[in-house]
MMTF fields as JSON, N, C-alpha, C and O atoms, coordinates in Angstrom:
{
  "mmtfVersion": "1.0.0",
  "mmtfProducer": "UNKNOWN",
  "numBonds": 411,
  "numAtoms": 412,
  "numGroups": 103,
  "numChains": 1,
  "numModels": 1,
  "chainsPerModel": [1],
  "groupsPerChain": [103],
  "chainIdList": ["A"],
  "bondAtomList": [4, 2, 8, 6, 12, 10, 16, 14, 20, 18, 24, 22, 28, 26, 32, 30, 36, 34, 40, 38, 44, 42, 48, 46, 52, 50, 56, 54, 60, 58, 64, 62, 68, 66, 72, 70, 76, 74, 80, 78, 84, 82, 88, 86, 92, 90, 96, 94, 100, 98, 104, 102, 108, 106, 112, 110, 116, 114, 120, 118, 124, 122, 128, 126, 132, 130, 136, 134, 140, 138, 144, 142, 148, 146, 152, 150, 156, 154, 160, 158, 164, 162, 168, 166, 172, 170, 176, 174, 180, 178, 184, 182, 188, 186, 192, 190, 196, 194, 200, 198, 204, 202, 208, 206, 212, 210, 216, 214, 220, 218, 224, 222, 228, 226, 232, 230, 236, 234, 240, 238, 244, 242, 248, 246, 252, 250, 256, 254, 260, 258, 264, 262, 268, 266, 272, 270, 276, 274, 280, 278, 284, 282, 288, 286, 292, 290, 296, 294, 300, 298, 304, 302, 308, 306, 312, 310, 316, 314, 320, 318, 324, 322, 328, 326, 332, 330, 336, 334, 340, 338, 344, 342, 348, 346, 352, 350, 356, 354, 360, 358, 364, 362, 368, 366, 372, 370, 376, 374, 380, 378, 384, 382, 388, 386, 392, 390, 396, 394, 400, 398, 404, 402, 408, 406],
  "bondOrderList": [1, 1, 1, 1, 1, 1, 1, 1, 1, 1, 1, 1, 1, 1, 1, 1, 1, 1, 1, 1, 1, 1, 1, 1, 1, 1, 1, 1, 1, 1, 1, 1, 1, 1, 1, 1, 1, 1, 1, 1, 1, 1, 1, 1, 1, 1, 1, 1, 1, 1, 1, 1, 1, 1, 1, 1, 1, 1, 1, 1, 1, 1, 1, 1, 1, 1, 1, 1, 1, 1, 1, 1, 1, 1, 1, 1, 1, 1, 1, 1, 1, 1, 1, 1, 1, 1, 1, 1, 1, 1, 1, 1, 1, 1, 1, 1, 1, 1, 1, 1, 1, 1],
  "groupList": [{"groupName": "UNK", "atomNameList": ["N", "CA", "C", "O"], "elementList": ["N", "C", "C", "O"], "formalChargeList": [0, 0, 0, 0], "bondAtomList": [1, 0, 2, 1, 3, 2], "bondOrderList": [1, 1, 2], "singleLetterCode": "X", "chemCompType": "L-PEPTIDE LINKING"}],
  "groupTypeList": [0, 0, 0, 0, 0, 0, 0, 0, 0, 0, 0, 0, 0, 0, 0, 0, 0, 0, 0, 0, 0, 0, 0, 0, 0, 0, 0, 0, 0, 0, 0, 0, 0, 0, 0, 0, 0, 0, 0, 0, 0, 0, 0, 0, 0, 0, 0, 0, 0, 0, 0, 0, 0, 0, 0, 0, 0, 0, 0, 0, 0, 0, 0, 0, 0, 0, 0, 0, 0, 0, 0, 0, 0, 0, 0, 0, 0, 0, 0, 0, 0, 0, 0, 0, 0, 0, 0, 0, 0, 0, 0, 0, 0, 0, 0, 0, 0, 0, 0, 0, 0, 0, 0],
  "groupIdList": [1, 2, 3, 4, 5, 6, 7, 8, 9, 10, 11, 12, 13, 14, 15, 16, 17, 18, 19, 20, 21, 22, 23, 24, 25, 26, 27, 28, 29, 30, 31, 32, 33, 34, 35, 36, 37, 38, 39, 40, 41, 42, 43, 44, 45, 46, 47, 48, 49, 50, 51, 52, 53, 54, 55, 56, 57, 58, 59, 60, 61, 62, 63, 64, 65, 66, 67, 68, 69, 70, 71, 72, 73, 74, 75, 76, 77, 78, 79, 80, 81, 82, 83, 84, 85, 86, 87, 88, 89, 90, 91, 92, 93, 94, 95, 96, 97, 98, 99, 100, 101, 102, 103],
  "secStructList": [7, 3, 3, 3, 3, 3, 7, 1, 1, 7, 3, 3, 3, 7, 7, 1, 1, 7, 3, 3, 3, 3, 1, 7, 7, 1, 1, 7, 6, 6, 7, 3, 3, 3, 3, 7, 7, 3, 3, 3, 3, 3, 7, 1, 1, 7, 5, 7, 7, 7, 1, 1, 1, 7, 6, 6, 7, 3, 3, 3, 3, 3, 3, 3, 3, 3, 3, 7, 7, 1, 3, 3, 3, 3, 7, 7, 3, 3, 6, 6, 6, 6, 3, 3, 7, 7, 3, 3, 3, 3, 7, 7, 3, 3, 3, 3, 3, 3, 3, 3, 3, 3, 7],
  "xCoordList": [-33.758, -32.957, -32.722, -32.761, -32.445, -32.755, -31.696, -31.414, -31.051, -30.789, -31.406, -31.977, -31.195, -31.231, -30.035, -29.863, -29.218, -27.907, -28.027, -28.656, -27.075, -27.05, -25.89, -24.775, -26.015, -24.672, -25.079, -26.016, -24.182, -24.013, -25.24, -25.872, -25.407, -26.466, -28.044, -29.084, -27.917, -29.902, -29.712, -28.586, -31.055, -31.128, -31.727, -32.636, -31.088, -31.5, -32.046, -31.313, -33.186, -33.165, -32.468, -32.666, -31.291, -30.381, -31.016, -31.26, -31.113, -31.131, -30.165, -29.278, -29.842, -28.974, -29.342, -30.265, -28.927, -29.059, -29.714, -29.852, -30.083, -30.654, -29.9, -28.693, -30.57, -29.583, -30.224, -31.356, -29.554, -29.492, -28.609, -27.488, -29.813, -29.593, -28.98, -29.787, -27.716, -27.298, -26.809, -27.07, -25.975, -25.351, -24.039, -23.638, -22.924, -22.079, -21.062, -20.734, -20.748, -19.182, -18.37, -18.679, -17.019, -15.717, -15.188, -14.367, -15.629, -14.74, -14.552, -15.335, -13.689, -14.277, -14.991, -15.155, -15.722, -16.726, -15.789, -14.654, -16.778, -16.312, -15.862, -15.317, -15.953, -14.919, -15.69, -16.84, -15.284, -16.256, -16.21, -15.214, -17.569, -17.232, -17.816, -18.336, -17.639, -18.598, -18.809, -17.919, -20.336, -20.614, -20.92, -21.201, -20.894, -20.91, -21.935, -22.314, -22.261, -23.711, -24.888, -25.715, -25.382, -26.477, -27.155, -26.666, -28.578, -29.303, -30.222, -30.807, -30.392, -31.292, -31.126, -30.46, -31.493, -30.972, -32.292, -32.607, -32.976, -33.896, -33.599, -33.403, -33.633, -33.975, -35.172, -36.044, -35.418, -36.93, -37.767, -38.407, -37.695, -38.16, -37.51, -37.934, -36.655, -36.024, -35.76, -35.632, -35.589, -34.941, -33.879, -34.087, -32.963, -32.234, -31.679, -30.901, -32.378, -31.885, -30.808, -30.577, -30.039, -28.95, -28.661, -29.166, -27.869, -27.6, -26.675, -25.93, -26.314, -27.044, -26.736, -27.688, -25.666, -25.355, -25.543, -25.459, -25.79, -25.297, -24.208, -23.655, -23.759, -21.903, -22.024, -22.996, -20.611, -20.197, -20.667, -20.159, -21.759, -22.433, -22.482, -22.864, -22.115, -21.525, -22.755, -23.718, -22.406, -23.493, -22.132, -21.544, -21.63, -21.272, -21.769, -22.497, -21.114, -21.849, -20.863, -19.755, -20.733, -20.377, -20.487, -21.684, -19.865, -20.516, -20.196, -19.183, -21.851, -21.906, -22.081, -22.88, -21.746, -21.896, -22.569, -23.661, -21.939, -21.969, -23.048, -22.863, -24.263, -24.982, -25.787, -25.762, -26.411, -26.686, -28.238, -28.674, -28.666, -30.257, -30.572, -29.602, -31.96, -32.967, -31.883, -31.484, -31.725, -32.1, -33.123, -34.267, -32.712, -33.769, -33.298, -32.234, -34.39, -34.49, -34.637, -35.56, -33.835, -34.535, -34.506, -33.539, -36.09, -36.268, -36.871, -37.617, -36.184, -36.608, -37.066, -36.56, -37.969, -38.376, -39.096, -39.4, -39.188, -39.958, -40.484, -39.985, -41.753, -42.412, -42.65, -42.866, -42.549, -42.611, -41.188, -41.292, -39.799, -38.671, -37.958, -36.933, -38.057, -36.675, -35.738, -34.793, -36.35, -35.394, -35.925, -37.069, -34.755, -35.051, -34.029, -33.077, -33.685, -32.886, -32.616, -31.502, -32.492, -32.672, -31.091, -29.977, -31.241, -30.537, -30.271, -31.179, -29.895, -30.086, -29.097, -28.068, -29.111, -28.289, -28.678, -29.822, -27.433, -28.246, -27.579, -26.359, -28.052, -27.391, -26.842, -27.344, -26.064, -24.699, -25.366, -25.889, -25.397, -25.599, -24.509, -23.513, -24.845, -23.818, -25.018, -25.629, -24.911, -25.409, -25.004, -24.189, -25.342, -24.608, -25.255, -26.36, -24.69, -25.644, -25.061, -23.869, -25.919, -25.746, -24.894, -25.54, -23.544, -23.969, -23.954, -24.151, -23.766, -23.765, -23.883, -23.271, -24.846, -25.547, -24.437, -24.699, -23.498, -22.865, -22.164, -22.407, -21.278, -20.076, -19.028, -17.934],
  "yCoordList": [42.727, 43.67, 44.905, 44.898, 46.099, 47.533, 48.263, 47.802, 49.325, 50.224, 51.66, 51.708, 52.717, 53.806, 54.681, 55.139, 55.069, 55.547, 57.05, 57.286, 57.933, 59.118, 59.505, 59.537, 59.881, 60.293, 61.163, 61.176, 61.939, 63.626, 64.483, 65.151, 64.262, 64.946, 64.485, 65.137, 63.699, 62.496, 61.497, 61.014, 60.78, 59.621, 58.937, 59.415, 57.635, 56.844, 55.269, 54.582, 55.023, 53.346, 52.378, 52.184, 51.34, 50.494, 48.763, 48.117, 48.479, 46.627, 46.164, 47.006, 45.01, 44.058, 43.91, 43.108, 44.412, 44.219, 45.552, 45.68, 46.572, 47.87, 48.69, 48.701, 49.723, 50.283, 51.561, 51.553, 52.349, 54.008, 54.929, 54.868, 55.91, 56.754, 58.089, 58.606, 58.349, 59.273, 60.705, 60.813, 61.978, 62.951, 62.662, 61.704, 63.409, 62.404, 62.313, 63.279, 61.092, 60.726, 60.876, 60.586, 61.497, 61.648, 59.65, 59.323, 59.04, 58.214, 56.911, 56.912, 56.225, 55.566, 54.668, 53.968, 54.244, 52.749, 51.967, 51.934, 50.937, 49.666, 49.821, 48.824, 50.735, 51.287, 50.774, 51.208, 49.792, 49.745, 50.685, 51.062, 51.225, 52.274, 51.872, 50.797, 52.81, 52.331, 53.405, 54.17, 53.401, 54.494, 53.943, 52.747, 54.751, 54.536, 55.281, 55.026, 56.362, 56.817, 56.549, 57.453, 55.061, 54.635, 55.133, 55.218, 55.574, 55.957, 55.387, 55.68, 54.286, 52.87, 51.957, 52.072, 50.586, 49.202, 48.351, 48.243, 47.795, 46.993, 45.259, 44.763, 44.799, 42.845, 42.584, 43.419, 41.229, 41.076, 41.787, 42.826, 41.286, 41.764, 43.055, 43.4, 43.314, 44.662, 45.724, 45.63, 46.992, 48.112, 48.625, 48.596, 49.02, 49.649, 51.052, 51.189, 52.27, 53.477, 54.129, 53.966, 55.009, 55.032, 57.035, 57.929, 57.214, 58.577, 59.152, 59.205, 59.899, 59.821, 58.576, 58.021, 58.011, 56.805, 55.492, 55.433, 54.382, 53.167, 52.674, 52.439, 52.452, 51.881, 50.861, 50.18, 50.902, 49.157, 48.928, 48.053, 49.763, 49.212, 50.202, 51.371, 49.659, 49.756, 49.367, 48.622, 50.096, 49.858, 50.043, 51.117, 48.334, 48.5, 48.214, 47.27, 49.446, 49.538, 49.347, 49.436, 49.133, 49.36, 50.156, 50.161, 50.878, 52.473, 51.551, 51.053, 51.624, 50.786, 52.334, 52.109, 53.377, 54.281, 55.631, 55.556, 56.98, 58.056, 58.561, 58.481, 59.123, 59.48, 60.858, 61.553, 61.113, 63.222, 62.441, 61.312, 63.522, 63.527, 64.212, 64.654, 64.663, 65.159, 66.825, 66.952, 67.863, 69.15, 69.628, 69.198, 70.804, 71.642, 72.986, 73.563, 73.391, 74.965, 75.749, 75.572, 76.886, 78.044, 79.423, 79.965, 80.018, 81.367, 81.988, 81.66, 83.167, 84.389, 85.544, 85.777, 86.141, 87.37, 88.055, 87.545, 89.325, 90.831, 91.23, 91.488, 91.317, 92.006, 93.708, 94.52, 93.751, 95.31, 95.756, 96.849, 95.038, 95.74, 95.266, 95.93, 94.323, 93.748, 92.672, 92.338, 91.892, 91.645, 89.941, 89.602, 88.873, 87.266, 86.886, 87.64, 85.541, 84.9, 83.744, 84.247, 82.689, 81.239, 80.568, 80.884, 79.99, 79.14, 77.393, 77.016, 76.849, 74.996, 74.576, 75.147, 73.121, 72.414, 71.05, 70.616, 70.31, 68.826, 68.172, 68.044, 67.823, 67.293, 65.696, 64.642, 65.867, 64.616, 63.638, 64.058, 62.432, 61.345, 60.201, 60.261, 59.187, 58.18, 56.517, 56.252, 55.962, 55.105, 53.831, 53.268, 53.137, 52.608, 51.226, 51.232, 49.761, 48.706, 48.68, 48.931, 48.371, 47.964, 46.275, 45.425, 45.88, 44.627, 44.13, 42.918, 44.755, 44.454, 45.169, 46.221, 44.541, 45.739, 44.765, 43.718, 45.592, 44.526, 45.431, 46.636, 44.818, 45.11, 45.534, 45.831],
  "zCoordList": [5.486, 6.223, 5.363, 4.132, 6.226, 5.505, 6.242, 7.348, 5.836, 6.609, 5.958, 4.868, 6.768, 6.087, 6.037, 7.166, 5.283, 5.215, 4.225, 3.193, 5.114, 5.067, 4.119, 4.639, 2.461, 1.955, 1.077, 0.278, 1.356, 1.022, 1.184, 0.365, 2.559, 2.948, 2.49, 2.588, 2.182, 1.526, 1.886, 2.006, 2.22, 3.136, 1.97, 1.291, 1.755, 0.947, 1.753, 2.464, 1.488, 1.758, 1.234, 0.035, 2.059, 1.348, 1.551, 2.57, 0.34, 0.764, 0.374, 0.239, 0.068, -0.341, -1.729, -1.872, -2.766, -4.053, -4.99, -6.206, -3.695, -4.343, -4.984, -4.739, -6.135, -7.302, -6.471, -5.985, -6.419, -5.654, -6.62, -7.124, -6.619, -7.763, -6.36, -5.588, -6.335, -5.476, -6.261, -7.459, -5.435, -6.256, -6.454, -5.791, -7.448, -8.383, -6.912, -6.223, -6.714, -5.865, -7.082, -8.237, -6.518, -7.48, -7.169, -6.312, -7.737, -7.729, -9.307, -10.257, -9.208, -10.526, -10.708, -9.709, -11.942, -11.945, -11.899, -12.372, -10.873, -10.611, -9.242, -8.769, -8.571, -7.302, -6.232, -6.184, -5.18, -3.815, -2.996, -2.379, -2.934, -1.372, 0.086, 0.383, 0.786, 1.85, 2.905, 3.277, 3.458, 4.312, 5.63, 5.711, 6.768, 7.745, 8.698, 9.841, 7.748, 7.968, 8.343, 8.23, 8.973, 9.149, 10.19, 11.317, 9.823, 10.839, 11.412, 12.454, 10.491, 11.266, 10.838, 9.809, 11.164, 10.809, 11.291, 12.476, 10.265, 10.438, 10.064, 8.955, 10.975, 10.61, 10.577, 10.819, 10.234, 10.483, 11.72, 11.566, 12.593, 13.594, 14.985, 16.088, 14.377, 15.468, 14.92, 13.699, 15.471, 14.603, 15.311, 16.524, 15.034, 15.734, 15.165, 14.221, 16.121, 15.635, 16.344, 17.542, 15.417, 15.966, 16.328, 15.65, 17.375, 17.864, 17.791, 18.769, 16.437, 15.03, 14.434, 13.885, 14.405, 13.804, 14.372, 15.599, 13.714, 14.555, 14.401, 13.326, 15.618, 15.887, 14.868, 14.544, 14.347, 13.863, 12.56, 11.858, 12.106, 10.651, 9.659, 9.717, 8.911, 7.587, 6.387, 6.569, 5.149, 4.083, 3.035, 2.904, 2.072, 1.463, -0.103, -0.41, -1.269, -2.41, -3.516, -2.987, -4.772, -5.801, -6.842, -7.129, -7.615, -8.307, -9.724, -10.215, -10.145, -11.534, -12.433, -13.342, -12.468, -13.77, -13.328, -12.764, -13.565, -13.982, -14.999, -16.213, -14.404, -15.575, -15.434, -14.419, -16.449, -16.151, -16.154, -16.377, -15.839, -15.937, -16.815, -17.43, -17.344, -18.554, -17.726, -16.569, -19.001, -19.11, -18.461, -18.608, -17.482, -16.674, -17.269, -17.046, -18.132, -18.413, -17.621, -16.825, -17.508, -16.419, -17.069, -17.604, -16.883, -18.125, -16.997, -16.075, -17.466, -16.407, -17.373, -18.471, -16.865, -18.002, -16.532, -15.454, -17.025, -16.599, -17.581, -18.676, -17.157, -18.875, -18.831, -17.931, -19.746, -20.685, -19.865, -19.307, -19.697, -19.563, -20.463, -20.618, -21.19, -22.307, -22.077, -22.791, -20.361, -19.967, -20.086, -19.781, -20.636, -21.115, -20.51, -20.715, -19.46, -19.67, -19.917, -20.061, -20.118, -20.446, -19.694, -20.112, -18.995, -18.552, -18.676, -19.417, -18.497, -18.091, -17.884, -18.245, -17.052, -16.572, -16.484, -16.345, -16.596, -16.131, -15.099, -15.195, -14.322, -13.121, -12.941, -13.332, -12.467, -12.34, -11.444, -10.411, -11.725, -10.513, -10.623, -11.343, -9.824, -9.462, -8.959, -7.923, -9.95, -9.672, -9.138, -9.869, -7.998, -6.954, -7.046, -7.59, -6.527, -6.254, -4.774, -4.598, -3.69, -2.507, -2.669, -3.283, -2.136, -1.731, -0.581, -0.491, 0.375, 1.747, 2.848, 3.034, 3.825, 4.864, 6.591, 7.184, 6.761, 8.036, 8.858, 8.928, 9.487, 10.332, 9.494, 9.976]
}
């Protein structure tokens, strides 16, 4: 069983035991959350898509840890004007375990 669940705007595939690398939720480790976002729901054999959502189901997760990603440089130049800039950032995630796809 699968759903596909919609949070903060990216659709992630959820199973029962999957680690989902999302963008940072303000909340703390160890914290259960839960979305209600589902846009489809697969069992073995049925699917059920939902308009936009499906009623009733729920994708609940646990937030196992806060972590940045690699440095992204950003360099800007114009040549023969003088002009350099160098930028970077590293971006925030939230790493999640699914444990339950239900009501």
């Amino acid at each position: 069983m699968y759903a596909l669940v919609d949070i903060k705007g990216k659709q992630y595939r959820a199973e029962k035991g999957a680690k989902l690398k999302v963008d940072r939720i303000q909340s703390k480790t160890g914290d259960r959350i839960e979305f209600d976002t589902v846009l489809l729901l697969s069992d073995d054999d049925r699917v059920e898509v939902g308009t936009p959502f499906v009623k009733g189901i729920k994708v609940k997760a646990t937030i196992e840890d806060h972590v940045s990603d690699k440095k992204v440089t950003v360099y800007k130049m114009k040549r023969r004007k003088g002009y350099r800039r160098t930028k970077g950032h590293r971006q925030k995630y939230t790493l999640l375990t699914v444990d339950d796809i239900g009501k």
